[in-house]
N, C-alpha and C positions, 0 to 999 in steps of 0.2 A: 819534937813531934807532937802533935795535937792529939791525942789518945780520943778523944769525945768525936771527931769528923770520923771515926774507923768504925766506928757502932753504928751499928743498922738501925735504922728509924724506925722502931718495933713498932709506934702507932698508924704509920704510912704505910707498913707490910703489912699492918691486920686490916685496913681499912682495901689495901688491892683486894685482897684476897676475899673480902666480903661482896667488894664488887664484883669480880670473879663467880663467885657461888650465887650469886643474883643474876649477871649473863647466864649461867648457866642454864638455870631454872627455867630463864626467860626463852634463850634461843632452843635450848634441846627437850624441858618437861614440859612446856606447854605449847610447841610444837609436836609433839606425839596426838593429844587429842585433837587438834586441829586438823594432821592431816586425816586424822579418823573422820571427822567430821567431811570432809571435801572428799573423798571417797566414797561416805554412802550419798554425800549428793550428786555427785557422777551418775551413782547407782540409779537414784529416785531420779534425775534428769529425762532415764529413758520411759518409767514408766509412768510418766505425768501425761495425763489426758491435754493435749493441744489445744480441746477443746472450754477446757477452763480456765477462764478468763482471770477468776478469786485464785485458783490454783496456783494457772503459773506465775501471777502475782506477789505472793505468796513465797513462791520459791525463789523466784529472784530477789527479794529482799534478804531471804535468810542465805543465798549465795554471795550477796554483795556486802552483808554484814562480817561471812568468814572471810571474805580477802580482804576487808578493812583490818580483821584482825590479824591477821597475817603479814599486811603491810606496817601496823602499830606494830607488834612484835620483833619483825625485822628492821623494825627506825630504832626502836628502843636498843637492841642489841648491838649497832653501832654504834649510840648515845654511848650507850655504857665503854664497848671500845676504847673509843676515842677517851675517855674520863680515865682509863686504864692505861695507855699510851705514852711515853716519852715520846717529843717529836726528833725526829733524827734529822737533825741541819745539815742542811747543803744551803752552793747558791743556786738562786730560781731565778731564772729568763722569764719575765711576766708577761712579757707582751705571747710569748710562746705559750705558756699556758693559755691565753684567753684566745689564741690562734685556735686551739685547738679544742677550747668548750665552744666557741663560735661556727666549727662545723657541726660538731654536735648538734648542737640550736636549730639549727637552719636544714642540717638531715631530720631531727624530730618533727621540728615546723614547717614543712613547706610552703604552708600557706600562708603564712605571718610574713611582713617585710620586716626583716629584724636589724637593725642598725645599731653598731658599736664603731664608738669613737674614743681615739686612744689621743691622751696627751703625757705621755709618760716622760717625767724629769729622771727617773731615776727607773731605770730597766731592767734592777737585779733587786732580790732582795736575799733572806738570808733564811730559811723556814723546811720543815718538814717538804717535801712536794707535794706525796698524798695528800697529806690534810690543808695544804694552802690549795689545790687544785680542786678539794672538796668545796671549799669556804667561799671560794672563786666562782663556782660551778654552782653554791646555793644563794648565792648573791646575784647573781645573772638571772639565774631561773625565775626567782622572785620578780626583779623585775619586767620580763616576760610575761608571767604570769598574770597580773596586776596590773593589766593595761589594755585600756580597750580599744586605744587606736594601735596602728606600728607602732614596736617598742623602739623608742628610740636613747637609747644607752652613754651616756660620758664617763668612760673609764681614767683615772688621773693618779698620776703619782707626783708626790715632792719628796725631796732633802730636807728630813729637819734635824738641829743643830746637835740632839742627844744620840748620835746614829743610828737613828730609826727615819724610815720611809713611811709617808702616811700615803696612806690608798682609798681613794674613793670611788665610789659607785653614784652616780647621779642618773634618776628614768624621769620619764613623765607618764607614769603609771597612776594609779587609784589616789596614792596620797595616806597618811595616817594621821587622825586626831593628836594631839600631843599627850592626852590624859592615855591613849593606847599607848605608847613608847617603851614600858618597861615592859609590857603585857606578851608583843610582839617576838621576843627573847627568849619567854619561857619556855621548855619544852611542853609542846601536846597543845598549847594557849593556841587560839584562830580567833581571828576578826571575821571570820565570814562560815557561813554553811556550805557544807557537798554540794546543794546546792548551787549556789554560786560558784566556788572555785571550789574543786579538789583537794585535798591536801591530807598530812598530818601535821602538821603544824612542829614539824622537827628542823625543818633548815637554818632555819636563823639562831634556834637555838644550842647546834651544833657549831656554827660561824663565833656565835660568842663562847662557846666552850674551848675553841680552836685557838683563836684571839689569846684567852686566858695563857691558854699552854705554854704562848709565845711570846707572854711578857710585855701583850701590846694594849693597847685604851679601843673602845668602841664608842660612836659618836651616831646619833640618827637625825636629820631634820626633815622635816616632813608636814604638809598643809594638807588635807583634804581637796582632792582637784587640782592640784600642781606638783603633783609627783613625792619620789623619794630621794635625799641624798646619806648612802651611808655611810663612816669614814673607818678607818682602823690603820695602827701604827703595828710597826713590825721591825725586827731586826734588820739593820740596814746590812 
């Protein structure tokens, strides 16, 4: 009997548990002031003179700043999640999955002509659901997002030889410099302003956090002006 595989990985228990008391912090202590905050702006909402232009200027900025925080706060608390998370395997019907973020899509967008095309070798894989449905779901959006004609989507799977499925995502969206590549991955990192797009810049680096959990490689190519392809292997 191996005596040393029965002992708790005391460094891997303090290190949950530290992320644990950092969700914490994050999702419940500084959520208290925040909703204080969006409470007395409810309040002050009513009695702001319509008439002031600097005013309600003013307060729309500091209303669109607290639900940025609010939205940071609640991406972060997932980040961390998922970082806490064993994925629990089953097997996954992919094409079913992307069935089913592709209503999504097309209920949120209506006004987008949104086009996915499926060339799948290999229609099962082997992965958490949630978090391959999540990874699925911030891979799609992105390329959504980051296009300013019809998105138009090539979703691909193969057999490769170490029983892993590699999965692609290929758009003809914005495109990425190659010097941005790693940049794109990090959490809270963005290539663009509110402004421009929307975002917190968590999805992709939730995708590679997921990746990780799974034992799998992440792969990006991308030009500026001819789109993105991104690839990732997974238990077959």
């Amino acid at each position: 009997m191996n005596k040393k595989s029965s002992e708790p990985n005391y460094a891997d228990l303090a290190l949950n548990q530290e992320l644990e008391d950092i969700r914490h912090v994050v999702c419940h202590d500084l959520n208290g002031p925040l909703r204080a905050i969006n409470c007395f702006l409810e309040m002050l909402e009513d009695s702001i003179d319509k008439q002031d232009d600097d005013g309600l200027e003013n307060f729309k900025i500091i209303k669109d700043s607290a639900q940025k925080l609010d939205a940071l706060i609640s991406g972060l608390g997932t980040y961390m999640k998922t970082m806490k998370k064993e994925p629990q395997i089953e097997s996954i019907d992919i094409k079913e999955i992307i069935d089913n973020l592709m209503e999504k899509f097309t209920s949120d967008s209506p006004d987008q002509k949104i086009k996915i095309n499926l060339a799948l070798e290999e229609a099962y894989c082997n992965a958490d659901k949630k978090m391959f449905t999540s990874l699925m779901e911030a891979l799609i959006a992105n390329s959504i997002k980051f296009c300013d004609a019809d998105p138009n989507i090539n979703i691909s799977s193969e057999i490769l030889a170490e029983s892993k499925v590699k999965i692609s995502i290929e758009d003809n969206g914005l495109g990425i410099d190659k010097e941005q590549f790693d940049r794109v991955f990090v959490i809270f990192q963005r290539l663009h302003t509110d402004e421009e797009y929307q975002g917190l810049g968590l999805g992709l680096a939730l995708v590679r956090k997921i990746i990780a959990k799974h034992g799998g490689n992440l792969t990006i190519e991308s030009e500026p002006g001819f789109g993105t392809k991104i690839s990732f292997t997974i238990p077959k």
